[in-house]
C-alpha positions as semicolon CSV with decimal commas, in nm:
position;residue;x (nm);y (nm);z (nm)
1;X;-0,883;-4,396;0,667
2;X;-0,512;-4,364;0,714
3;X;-0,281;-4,105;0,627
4;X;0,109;-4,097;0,510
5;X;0,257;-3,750;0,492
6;X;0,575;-3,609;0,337
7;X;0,700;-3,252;0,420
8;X;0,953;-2,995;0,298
9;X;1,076;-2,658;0,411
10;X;1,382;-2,438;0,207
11;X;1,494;-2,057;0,309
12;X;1,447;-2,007;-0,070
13;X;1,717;-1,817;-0,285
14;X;1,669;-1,478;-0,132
15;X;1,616;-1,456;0,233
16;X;1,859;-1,556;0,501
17;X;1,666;-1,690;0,752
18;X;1,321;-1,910;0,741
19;X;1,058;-1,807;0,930
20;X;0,820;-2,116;0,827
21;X;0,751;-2,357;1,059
22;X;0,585;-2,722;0,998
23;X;0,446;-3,019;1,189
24;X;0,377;-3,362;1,074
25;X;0,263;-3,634;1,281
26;X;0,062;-3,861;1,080
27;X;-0,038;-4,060;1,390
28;X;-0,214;-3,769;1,558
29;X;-0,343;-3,680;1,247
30;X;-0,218;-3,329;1,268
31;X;-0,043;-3,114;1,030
32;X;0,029;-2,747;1,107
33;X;0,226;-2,432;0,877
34;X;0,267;-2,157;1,016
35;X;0,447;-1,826;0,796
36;X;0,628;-1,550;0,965
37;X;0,498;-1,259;0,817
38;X;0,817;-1,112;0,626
39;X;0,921;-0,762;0,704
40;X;0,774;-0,786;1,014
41;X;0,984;-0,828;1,357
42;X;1,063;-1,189;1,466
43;X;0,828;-1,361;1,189
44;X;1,029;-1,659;1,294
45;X;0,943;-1,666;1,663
46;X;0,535;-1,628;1,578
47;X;0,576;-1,875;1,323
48;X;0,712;-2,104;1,596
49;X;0,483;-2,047;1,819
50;X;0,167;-2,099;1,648
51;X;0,339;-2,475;1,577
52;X;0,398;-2,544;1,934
53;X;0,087;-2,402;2,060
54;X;-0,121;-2,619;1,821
55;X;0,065;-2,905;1,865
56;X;0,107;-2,920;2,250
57;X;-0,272;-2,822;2,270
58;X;-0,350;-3,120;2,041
59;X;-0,136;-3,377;2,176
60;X;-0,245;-3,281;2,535
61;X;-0,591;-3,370;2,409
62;X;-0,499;-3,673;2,233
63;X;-0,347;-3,813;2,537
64;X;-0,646;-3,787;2,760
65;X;-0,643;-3,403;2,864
66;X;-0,899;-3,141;2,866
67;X;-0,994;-3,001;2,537
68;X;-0,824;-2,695;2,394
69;X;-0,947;-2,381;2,611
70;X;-1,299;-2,243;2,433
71;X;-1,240;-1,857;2,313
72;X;-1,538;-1,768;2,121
73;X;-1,825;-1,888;2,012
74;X;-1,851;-2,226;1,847
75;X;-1,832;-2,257;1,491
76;X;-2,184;-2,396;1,339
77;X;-2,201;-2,667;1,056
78;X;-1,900;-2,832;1,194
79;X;-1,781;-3,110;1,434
80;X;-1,667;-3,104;1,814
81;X;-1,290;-3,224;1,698
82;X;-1,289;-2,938;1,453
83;X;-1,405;-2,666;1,677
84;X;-1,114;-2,746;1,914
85;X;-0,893;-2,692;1,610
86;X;-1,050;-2,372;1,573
87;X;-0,999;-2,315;1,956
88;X;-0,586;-2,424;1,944
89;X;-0,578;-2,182;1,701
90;X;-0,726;-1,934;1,868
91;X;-0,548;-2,002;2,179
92;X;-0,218;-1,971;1,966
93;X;-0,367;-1,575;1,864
94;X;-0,373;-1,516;2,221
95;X;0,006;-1,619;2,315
96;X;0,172;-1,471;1,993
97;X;-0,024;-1,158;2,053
98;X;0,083;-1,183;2,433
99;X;0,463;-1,221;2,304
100;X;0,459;-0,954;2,102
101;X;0,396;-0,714;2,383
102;X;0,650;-0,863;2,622
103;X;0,934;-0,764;2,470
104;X;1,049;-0,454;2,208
105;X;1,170;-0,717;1,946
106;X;0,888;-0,888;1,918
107;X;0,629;-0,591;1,907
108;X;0,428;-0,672;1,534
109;X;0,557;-1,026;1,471
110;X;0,238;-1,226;1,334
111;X;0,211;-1,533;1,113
112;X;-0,032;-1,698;0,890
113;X;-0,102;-2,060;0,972
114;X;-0,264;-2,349;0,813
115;X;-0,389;-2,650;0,965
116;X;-0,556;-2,993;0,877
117;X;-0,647;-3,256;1,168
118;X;-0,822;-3,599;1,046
119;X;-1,085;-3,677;1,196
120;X;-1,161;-4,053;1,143
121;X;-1,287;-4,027;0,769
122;X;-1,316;-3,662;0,746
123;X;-1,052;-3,394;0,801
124;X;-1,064;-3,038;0,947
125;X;-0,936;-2,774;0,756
126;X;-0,853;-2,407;0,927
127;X;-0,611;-2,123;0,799
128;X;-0,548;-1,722;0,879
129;X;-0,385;-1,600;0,624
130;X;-0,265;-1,606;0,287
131;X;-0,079;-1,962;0,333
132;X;-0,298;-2,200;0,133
133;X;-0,475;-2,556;0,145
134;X;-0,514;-2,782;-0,163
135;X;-0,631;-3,097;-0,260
136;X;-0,569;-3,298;-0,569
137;X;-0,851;-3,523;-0,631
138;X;-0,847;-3,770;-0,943
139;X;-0,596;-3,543;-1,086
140;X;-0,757;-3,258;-1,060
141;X;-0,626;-3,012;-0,822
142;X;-0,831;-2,760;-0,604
143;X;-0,818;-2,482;-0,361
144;X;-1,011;-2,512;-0,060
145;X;-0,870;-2,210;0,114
146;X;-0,905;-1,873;0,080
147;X;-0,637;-1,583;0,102
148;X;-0,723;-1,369;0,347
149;X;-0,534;-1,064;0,147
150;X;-0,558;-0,738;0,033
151;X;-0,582;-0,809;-0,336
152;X;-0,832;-1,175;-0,272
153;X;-1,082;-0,905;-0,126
154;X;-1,091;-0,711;-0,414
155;X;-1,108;-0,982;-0,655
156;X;-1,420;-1,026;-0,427
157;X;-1,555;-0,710;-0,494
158;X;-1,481;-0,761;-0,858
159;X;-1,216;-0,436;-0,866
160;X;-0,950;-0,613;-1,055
161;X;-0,948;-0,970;-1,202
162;X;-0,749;-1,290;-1,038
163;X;-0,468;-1,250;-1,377
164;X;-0,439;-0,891;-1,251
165;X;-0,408;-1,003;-0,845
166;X;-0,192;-1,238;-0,992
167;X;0,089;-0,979;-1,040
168;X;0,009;-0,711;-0,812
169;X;0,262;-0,506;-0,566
170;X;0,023;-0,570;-0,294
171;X;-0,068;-0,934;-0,357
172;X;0,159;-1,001;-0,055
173;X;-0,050;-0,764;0,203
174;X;-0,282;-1,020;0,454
175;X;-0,565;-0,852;0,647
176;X;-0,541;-1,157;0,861
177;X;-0,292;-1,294;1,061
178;X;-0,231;-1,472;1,427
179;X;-0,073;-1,217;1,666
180;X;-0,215;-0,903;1,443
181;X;-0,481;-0,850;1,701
182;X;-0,641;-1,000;2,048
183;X;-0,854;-1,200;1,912
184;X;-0,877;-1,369;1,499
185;X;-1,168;-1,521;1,310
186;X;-1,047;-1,850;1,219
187;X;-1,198;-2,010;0,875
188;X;-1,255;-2,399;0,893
189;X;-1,460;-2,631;0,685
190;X;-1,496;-3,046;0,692
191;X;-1,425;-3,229;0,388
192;X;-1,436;-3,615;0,348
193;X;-1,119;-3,762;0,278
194;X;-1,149;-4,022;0,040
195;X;-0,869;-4,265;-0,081
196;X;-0,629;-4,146;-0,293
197;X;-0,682;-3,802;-0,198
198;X;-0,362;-3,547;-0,150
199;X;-0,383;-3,219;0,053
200;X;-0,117;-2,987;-0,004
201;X;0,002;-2,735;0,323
202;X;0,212;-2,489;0,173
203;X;0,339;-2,090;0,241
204;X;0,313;-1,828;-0,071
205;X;0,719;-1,908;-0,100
206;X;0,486;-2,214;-0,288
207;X;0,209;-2,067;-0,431
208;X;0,380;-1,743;-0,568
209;X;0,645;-1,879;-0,753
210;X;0,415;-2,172;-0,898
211;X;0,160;-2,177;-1,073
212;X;-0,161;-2,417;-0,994
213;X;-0,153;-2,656;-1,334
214;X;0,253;-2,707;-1,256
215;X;0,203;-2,748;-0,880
216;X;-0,015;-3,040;-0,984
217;X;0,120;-3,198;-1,260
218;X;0,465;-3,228;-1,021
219;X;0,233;-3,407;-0,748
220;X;0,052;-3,638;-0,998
221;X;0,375;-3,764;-1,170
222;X;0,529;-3,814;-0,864
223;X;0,260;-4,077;-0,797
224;X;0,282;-4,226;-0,445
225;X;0,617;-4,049;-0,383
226;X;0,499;-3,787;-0,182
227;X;0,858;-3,675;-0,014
228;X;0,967;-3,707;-0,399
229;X;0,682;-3,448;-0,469
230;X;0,774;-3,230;-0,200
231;X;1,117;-3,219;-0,317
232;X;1,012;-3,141;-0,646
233;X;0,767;-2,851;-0,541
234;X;1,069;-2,680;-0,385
235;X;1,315;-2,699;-0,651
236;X;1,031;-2,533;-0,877
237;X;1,003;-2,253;-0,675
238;X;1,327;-2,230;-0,605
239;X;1,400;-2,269;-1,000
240;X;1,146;-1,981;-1,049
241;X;1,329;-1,715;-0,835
242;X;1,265;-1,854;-0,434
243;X;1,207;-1,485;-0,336
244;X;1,052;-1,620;0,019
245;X;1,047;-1,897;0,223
246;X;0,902;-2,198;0,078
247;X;0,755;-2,481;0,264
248;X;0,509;-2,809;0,127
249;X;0,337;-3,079;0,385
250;X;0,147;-3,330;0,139
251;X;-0,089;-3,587;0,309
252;X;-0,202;-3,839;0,127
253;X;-0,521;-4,074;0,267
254;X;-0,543;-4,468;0,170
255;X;-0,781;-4,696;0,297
256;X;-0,726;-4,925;0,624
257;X;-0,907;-5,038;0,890
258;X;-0,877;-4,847;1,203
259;X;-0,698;-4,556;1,329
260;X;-0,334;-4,432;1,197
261;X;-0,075;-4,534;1,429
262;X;0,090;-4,389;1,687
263;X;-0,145;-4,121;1,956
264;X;-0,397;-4,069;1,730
265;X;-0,453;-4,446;1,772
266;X;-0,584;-4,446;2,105
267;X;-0,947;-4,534;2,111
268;X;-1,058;-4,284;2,323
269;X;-0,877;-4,015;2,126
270;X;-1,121;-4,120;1,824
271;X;-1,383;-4,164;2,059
272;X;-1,368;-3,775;2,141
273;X;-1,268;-3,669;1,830
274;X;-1,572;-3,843;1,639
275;X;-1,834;-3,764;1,918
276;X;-1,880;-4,110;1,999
C-alpha cells in the first residue's frame, strides 16, 4: 500500500501567531499534528516539540536505531510498530512536561497531538486531545478519534446532547493534553488502509468552524487533488470566522507493490515495523 499526502497550516483570521505544528513524510509513513493549547503559555513551543520528538524518535528507528524508549505498559490488541508510536508519544509527554518546568515562560504550555504511522497495509492511529482523525471511505466520511474534552465526556454520560456540545462555552476545555502532567494515556487503534482511502489530521481551527457533511463533500470533489482539498478546507474555515489556528494533513492510500519511497523503504524498517 502506498501513500501520497498533502498538508496545510493557516494562523486563521484571529490569532497572531500559530501554534500548530505538522509533519509529513510519506516515505516514513509518518504524519504528526500537534496544537498548542491556546491561552496557555508557549502553546507554540509544546506544539513543536511533540513534532520533533515524534519525528526524530521515528526516523531514528527507521534508520536502524533502537526502538522508541518503553514508558508504560504495552498497549494490548495492537501491533509492535504501533506500540512504539504510543511510546514516541509518550516520550514527547515526558520532554514537554520537562520544558515546562525549566523555565517561567514555559510553565503550563501543553498541546494536543495526532498521529498516524502506516504500517505496511494497516496504519496506526494515536491522539491526546481534542485534535481529530478522519477517514473518508467510499464517500462516506468518519471519525475515528475521540475528543478527549470536557463537553465529549458529558455527551458520554448523556448530560447534554452532541447539537448542544456542539455550541457550548466549554467545548474548547481538553482533559487531555501532552505536557499537562508526567505521564498521559495515549489512545491508539489499527485500521486497514484500503485503496482509495483518505485520513484527514486536522486541529479544532478545522473541525470547529466546519461542519462534518461540508468537510467531506470539499475532500470528495476535490477527487485526487488532495493539496487542492487542503486548500479548500482552510479557506472554509477561514470563510466561517478562522477564530484559531487551522491546520489539515490528508493521506490518501493507492495500491503498489512494495514499500513507499524514501526511509520507510528500507526493508528492514518494514521488517520491524510488521514483526517479520
Amino acid at each position: 500500500m502506498r501513500v501520497r499526502a498533502a498538508a496545510r497550516t493557516d494562523t486563521g483570521r484571529r490569532r497572531s501567531n500559530n501554534e500548530d505544528a505538522l509533519f509529513v513524510d510519506e516515505g516514513l509513513g509518518l504524519f504528526v499534528v500537534a496544537d498548542g493549547l491556546g491561552g496557555h503559555a508557549s502553546g507554540e513551543v509544546a506544539s513543536r516539540l511533540a513534532m520533533e520528538t515524534i519525528r526524530e524518535q521515528i526516523s531514528a528507528w527507521a534508520a536502524g536505531g533502537p526502538p522508541p524508549p518503553a514508558l508504560g505498559a504495552p498497549v494490548e490488541g495492537v501491533s509492535e510498530g504501533a506500540n512504539h508510536l504510543v511510546n514516541t508519544i509518550r516520550f514527547a509527554n515526558q520532554v514537554i512536561h520537562g520544558a515546562a518546568g525549566s523555565r517561567p515562560q514555559y510553565q503550563g504550555m501543553a498541546t494536543t497531538v495526532v498521529a498516524a504511522l502506516v504500517l505496511g497495509r494497516r496504519v496506526a492511529l494515536a491522539h491526546v486531545g481534542d485534535s481529530r482523525i478522519y477517514r473518508i471511505r467510499d464517500r462516506k466520511l468518519e471519525q475515528l478519534s475521540r475528543d478527549h474534552s470536557l463537553v465529549q465526556d458529558q455527551v458520554a454520560l448523556g448530560l447534554i446532547t452532541e447539537d448542544e456540545a456542539a455550541v457550548s462555552p466549554q467545548r474548547n476545555v481538553v482533559t487531555r493534553a501532552l505536557g499537562m502532567e508526567p505521564t498521559v494515556q495515549v489512545d491508539v487503534q489499527e485500521q486497514e488502509a484500503r485503496e482509495d482511502d483518505i485520513l484527514l489530521l486536522c486541529s479544532d481551527g478545522l473541525s470547529d468552524m466546519v461542519d462534518d457533511p461540508v468537510m467531506r463533500e470539499a475532500v470528495v470533489q476535490a477527487g485526487e487533488d488532495i493539496d487542492g482539498a487542503c486548500g479548500a478546507l482552510v479557506e472554509l474555515a477561514n470563510a466561517r470566522g478562522g477564530k484559531d489556528n487551522i491546520t489539515a494533513v490528508l493521506v490518501r492510500f493507492t495500491e503498489g507493490e512494495g514499500a513507499p519511497e524514501g526511509a520507510g523503504g528500507r526493508p528492514g524498517f518494514w521488517r520491524r515495523l510488521l514483526g517479520t
